[in-house]
N, CA, C and O atoms as a GROMACS GRO file, in nm:
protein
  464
    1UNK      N    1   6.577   8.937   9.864
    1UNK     CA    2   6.705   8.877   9.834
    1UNK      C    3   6.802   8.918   9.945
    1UNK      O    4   6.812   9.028   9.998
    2UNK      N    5   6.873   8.806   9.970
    2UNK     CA    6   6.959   8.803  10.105
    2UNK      C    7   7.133   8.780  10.054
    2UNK      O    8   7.194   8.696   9.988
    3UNK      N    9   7.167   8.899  10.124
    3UNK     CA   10   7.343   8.862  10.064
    3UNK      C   11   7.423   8.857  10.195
    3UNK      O   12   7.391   8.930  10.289
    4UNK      N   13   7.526   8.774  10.202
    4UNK     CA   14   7.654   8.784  10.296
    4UNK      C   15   7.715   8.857  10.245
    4UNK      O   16   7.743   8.849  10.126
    5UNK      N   17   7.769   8.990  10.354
    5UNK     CA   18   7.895   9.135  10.298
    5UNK      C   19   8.057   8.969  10.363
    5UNK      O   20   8.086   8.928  10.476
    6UNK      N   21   8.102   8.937  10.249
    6UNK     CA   22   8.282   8.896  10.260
    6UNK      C   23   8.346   8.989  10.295
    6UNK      O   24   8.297   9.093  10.341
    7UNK      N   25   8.504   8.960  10.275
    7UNK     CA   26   8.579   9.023  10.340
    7UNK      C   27   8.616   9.020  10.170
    7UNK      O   28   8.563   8.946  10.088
    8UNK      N   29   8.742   9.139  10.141
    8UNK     CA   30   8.804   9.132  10.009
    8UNK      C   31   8.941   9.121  10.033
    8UNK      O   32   9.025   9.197  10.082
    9UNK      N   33   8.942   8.982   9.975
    9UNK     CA   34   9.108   8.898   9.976
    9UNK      C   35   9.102   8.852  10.149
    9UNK      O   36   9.010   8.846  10.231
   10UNK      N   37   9.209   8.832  10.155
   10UNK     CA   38   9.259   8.725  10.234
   10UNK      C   39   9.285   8.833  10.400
   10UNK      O   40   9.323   8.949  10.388
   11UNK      N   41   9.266   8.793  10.497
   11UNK     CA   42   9.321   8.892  10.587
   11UNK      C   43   9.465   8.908  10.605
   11UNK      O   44   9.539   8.817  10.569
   12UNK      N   45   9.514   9.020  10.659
   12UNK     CA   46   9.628   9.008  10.695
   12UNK      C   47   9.715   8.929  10.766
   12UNK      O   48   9.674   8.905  10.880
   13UNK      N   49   9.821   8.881  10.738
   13UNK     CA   50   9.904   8.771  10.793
   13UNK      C   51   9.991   8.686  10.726
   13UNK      O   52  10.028   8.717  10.613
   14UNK      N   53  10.044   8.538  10.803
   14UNK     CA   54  10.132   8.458  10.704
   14UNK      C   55  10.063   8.351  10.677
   14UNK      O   56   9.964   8.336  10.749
   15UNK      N   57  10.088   8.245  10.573
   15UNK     CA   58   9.999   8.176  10.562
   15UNK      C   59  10.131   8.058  10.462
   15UNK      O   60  10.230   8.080  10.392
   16UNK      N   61  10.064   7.948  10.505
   16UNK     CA   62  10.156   7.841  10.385
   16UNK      C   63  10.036   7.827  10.309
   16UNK      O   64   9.917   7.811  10.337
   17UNK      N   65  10.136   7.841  10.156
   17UNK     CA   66  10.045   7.830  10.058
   17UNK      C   67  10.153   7.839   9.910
   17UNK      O   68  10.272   7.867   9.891
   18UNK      N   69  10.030   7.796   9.820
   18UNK     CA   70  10.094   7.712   9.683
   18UNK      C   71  10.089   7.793   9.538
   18UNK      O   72   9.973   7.811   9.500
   19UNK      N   73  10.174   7.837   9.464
   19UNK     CA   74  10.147   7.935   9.334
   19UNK      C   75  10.077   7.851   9.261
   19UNK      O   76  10.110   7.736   9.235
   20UNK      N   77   9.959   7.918   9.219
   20UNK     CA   78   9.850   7.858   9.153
   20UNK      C   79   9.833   7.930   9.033
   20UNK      O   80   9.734   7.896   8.968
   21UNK      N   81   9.920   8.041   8.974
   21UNK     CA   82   9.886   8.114   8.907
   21UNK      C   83   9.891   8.230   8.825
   21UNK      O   84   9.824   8.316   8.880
   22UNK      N   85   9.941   8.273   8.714
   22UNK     CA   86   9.963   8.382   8.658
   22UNK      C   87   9.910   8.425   8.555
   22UNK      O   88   9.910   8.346   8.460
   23UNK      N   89   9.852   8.545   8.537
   23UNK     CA   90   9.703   8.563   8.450
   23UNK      C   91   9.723   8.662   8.410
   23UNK      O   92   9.721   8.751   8.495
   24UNK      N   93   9.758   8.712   8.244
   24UNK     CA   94   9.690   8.893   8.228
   24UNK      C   95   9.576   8.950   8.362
   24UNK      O   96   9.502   8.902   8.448
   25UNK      N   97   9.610   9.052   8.322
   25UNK     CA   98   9.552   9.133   8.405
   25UNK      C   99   9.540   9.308   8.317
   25UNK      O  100   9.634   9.362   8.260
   26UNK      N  101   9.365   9.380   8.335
   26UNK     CA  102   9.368   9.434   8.217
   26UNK      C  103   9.401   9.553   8.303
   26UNK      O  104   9.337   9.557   8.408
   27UNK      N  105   9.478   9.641   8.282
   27UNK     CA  106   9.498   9.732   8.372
   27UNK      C  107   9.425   9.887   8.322
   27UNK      O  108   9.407   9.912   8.203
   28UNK      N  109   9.389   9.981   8.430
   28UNK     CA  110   9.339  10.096   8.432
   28UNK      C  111   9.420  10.192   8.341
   28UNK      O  112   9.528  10.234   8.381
   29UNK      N  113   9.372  10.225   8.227
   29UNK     CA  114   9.454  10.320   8.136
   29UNK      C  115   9.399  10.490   8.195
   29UNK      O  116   9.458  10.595   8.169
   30UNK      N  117   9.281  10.476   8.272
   30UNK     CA  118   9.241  10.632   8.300
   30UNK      C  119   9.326  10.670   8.438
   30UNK      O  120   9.374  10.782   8.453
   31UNK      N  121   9.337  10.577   8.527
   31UNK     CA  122   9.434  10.570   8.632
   31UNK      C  123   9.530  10.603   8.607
   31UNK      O  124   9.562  10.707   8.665
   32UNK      N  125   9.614  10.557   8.529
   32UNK     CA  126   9.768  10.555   8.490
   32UNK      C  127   9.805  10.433   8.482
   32UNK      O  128   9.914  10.440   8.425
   33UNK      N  129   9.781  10.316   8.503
   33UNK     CA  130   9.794  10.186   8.515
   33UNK      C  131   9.756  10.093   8.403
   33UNK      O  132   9.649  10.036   8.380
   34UNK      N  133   9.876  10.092   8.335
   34UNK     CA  134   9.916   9.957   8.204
   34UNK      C  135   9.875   9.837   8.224
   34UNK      O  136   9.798   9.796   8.311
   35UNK      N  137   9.938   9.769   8.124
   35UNK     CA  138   9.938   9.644   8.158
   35UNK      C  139   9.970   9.578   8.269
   35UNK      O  140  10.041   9.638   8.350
   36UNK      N  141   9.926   9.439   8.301
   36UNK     CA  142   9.992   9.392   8.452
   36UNK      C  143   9.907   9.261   8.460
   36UNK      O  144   9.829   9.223   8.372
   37UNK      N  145   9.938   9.184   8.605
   37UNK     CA  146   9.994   9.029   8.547
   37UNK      C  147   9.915   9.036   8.719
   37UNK      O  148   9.941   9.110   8.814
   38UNK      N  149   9.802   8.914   8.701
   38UNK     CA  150   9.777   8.864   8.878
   38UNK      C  151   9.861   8.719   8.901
   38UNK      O  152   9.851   8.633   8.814
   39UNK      N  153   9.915   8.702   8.978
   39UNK     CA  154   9.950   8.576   9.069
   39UNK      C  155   9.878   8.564   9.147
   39UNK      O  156   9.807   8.654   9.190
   40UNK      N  157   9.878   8.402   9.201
   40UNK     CA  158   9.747   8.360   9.227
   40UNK      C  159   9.835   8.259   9.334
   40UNK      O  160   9.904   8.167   9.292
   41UNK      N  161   9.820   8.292   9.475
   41UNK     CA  162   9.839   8.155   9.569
   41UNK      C  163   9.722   8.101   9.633
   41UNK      O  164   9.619   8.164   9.660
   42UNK      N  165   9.742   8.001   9.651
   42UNK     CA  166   9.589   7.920   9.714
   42UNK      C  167   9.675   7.876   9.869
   42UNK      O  168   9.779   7.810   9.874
   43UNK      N  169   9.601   7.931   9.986
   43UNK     CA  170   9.620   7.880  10.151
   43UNK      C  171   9.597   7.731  10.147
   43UNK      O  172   9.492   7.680  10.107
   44UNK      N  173   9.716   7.657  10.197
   44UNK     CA  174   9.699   7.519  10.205
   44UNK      C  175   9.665   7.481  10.359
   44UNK      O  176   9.613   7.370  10.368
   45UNK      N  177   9.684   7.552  10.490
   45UNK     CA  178   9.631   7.516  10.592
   45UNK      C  179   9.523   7.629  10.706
   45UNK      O  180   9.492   7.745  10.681
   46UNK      N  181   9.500   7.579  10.785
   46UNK     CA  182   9.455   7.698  10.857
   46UNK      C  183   9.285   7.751  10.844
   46UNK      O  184   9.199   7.687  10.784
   47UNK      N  185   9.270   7.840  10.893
   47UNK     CA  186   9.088   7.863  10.912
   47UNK      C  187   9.059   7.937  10.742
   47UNK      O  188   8.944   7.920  10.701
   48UNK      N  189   9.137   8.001  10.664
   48UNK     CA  190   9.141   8.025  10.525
   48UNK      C  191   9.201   7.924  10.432
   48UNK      O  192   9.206   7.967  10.317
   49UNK      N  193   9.256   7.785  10.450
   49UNK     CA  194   9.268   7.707  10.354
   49UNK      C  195   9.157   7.704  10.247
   49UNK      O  196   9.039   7.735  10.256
   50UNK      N  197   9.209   7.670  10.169
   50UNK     CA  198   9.168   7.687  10.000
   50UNK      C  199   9.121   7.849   9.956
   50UNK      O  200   9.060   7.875   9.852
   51UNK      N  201   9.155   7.928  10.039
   51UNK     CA  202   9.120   8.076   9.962
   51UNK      C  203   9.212   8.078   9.837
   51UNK      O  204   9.304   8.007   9.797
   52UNK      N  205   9.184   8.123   9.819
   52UNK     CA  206   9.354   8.217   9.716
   52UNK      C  207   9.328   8.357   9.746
   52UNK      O  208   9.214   8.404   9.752
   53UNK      N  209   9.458   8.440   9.767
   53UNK     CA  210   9.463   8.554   9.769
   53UNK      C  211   9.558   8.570   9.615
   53UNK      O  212   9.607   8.478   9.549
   54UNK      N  213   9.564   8.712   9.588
   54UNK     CA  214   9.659   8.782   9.473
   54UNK      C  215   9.784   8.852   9.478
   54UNK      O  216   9.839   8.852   9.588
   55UNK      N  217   9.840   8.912   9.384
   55UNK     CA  218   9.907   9.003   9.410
   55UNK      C  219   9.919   9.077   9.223
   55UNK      O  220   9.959   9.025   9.119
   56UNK      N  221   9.874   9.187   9.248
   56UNK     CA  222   9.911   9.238   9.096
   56UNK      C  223   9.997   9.341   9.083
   56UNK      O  224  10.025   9.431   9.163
   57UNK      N  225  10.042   9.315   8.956
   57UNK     CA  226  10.154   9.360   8.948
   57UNK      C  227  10.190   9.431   8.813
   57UNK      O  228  10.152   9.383   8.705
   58UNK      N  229  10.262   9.544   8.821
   58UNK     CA  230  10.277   9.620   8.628
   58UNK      C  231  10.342   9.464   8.574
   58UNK      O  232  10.399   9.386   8.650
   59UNK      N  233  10.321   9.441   8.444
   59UNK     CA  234  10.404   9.336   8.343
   59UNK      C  235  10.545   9.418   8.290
   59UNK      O  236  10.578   9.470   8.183
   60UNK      N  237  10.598   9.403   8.401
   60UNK     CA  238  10.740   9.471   8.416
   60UNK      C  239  10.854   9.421   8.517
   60UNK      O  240  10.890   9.466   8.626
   61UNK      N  241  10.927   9.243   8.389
   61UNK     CA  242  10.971   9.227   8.518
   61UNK      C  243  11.169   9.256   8.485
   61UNK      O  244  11.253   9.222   8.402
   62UNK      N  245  11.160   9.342   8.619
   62UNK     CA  246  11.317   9.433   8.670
   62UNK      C  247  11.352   9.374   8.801
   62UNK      O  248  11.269   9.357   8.890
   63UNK      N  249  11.526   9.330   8.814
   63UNK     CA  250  11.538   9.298   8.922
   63UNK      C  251  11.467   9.419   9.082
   63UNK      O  252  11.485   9.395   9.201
   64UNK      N  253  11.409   9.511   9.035
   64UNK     CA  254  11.337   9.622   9.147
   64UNK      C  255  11.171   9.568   9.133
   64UNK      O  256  11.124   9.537   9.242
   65UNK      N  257  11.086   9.554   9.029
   65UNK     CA  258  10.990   9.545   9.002
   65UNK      C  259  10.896   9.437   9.134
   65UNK      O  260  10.966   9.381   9.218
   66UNK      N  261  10.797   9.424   9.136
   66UNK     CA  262  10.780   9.390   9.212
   66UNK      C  263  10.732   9.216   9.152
   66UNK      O  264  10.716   9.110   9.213
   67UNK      N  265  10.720   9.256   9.004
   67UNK     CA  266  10.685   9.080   8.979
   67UNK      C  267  10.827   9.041   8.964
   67UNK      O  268  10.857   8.927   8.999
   68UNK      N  269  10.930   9.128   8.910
   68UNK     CA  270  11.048   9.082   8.908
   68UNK      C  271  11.137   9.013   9.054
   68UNK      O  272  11.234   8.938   9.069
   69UNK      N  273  11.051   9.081   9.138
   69UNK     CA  274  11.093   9.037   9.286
   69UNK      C  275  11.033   8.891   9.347
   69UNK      O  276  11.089   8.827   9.437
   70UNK      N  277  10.889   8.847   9.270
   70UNK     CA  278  10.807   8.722   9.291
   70UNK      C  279  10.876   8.654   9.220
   70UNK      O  280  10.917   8.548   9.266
   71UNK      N  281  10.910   8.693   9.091
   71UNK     CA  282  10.993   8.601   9.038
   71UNK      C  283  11.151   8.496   9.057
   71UNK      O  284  11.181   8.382   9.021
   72UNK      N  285  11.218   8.601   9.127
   72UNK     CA  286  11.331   8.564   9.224
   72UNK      C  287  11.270   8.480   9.329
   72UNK      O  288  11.341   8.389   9.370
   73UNK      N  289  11.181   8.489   9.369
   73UNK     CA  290  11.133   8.430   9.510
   73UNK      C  291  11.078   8.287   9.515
   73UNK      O  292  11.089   8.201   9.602
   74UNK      N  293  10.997   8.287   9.359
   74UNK     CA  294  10.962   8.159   9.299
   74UNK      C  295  11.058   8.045   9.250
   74UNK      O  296  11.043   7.923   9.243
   75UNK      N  297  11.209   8.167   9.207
   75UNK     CA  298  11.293   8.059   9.106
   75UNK      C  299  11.384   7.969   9.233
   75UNK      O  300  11.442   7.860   9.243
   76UNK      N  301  11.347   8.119   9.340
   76UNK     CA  302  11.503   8.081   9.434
   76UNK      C  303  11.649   8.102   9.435
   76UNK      O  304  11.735   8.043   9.499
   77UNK      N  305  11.660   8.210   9.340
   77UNK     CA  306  11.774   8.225   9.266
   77UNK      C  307  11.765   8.368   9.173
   77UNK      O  308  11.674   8.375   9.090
   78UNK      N  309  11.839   8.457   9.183
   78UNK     CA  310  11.838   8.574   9.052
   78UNK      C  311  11.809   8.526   8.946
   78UNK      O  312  11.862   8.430   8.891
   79UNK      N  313  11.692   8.613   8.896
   79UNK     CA  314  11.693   8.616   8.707
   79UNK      C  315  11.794   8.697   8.670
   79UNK      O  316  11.829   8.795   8.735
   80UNK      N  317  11.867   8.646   8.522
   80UNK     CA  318  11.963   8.729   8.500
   80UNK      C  319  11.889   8.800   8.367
   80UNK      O  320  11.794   8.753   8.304
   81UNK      N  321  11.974   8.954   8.338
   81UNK     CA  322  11.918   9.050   8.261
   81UNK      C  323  11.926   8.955   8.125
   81UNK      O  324  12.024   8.894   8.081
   82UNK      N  325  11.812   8.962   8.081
   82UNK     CA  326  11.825   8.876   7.948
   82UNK      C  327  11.753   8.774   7.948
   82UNK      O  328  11.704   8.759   7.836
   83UNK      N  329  11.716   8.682   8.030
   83UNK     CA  330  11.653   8.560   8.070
   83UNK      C  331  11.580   8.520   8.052
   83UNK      O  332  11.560   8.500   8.172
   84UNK      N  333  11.444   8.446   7.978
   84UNK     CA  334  11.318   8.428   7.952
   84UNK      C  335  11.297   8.330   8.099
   84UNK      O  336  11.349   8.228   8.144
   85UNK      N  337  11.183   8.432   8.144
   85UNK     CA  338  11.104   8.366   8.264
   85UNK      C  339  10.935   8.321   8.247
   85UNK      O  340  10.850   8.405   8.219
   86UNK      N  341  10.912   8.212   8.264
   86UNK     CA  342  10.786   8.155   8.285
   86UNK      C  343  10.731   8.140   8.412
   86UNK      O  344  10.772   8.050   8.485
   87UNK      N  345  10.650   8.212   8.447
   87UNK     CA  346  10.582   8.189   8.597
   87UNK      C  347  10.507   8.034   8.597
   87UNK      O  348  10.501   7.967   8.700
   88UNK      N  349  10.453   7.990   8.473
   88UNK     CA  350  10.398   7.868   8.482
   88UNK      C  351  10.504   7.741   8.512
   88UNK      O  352  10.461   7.626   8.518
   89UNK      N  353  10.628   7.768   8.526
   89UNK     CA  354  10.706   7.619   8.490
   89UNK      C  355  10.695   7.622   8.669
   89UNK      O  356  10.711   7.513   8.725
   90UNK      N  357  10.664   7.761   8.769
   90UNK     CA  358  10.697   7.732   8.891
   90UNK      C  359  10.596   7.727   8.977
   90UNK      O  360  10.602   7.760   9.095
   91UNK      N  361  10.452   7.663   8.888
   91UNK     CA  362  10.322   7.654   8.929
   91UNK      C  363  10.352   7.488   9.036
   91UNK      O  364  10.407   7.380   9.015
   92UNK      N  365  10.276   7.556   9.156
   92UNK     CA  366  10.300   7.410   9.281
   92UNK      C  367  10.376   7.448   9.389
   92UNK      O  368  10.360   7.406   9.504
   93UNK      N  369  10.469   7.539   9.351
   93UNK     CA  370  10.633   7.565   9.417
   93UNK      C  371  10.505   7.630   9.572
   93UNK      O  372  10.408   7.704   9.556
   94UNK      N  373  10.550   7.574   9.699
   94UNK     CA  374  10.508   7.585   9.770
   94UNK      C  375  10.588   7.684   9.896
   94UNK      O  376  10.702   7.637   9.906
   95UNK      N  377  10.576   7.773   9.971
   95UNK     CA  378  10.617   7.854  10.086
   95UNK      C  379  10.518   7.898  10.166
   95UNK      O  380  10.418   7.834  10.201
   96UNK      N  381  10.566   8.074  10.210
   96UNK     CA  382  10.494   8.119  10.299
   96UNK      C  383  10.475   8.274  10.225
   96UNK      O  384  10.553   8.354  10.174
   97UNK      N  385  10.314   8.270  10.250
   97UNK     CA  386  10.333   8.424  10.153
   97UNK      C  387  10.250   8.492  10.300
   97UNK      O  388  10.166   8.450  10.379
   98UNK      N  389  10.339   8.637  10.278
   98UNK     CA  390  10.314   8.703  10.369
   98UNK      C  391  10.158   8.833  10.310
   98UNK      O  392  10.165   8.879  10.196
   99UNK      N  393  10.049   8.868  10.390
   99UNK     CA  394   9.951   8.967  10.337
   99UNK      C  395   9.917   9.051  10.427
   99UNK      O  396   9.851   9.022  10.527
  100UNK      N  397   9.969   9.189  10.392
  100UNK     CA  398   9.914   9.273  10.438
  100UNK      C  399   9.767   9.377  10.418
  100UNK      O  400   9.729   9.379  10.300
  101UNK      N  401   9.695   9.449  10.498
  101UNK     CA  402   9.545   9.506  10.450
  101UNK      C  403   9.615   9.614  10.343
  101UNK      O  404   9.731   9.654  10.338
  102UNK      N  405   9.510   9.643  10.268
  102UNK     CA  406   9.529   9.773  10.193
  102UNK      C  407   9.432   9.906  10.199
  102UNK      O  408   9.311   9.899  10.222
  103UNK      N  409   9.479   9.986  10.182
  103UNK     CA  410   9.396  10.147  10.227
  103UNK      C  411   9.215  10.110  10.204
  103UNK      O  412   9.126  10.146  10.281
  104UNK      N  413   9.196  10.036  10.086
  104UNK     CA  414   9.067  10.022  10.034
  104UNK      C  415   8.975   9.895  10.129
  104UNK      O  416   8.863   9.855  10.098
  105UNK      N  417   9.025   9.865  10.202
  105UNK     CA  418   8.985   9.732  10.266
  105UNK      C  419   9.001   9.581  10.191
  105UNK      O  420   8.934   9.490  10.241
  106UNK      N  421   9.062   9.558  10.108
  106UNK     CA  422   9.152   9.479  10.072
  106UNK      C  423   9.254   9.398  10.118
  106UNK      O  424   9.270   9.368  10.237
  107UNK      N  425   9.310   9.371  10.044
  107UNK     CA  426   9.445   9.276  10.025
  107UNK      C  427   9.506   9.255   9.954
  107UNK      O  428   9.458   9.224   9.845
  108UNK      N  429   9.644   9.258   9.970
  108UNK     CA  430   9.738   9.208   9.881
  108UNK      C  431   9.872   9.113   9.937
  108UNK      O  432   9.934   9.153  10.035
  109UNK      N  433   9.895   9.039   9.898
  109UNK     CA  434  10.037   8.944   9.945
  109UNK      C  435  10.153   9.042   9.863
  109UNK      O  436  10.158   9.070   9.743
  110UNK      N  437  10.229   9.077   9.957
  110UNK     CA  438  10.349   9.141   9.977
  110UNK      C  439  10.454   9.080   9.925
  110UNK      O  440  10.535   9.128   9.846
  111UNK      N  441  10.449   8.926   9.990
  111UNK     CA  442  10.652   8.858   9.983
  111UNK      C  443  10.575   8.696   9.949
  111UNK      O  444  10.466   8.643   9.971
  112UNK      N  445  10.682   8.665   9.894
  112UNK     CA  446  10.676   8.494   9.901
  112UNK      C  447  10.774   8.416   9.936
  112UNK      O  448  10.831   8.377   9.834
  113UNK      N  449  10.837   8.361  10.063
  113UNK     CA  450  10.919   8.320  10.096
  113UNK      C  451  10.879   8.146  10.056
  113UNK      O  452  10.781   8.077  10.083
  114UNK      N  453  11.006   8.121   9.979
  114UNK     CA  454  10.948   7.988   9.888
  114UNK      C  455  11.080   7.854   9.996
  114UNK      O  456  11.199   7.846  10.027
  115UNK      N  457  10.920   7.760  10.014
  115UNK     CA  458  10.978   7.647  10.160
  115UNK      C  459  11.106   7.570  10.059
  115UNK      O  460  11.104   7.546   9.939
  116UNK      N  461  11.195   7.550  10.146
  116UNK     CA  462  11.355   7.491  10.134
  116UNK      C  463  11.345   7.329  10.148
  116UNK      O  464  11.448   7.261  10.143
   0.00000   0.00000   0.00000
């Protein structure tokens, strides 16, 4: 039996691409790590079009938090304290998400700068 070694997630860089996604996510209780939430963009051009890379995140969203920060980025606009937010109503919303490597040989998307 013959396997190809991938790469895990997306390489580092910028990429235009489309929110495809927001999913429980079961998080590590022996770690220290709760609950938490994957977003999901899919690369619309380039030698990685149609990947999707992630970004996970505690289910904690604070204007500091970091889904609370995707979330601003998605709406285009501050959530205000109090607000019911749906990541699904901003499924499509298209930009540039930025990914940097991670210690483990990984990936994660950092920022989502959402196209004007």
């Amino acid at each position: 039996m013959e396997f190809e070694c991938k790469s895990c997630g997306l390489p580092a860089g910028a990429y235009s691409a489309e929110f495809v996604g927001c999913s429980p996510f079961e998080g590590n209780e022996d770690k220290g790590y709760g609950p938490a939430v994957k977003l999901a963009f899919k690369v619309l051009s380039g030698p990685e079009a149609g990947n999707e890379g992630g970004r996970i995140c505690a289910a904690n969203l604070t204007p500091k938090s970091a889904l609370g920060k995707f979330a601003v980025a998605l709406k285009g606009s501050p959530v205000a304290t109090g607000e019911r937010f749906r990541f699904d109503a901003y499924l499509g919303e298209k930009g540039t998400i930025l990914v940097e490597a991670t210690d483990n040989g990984g990936s994660k998307i950092t920022t989502f700068l959402k196209q004007s």
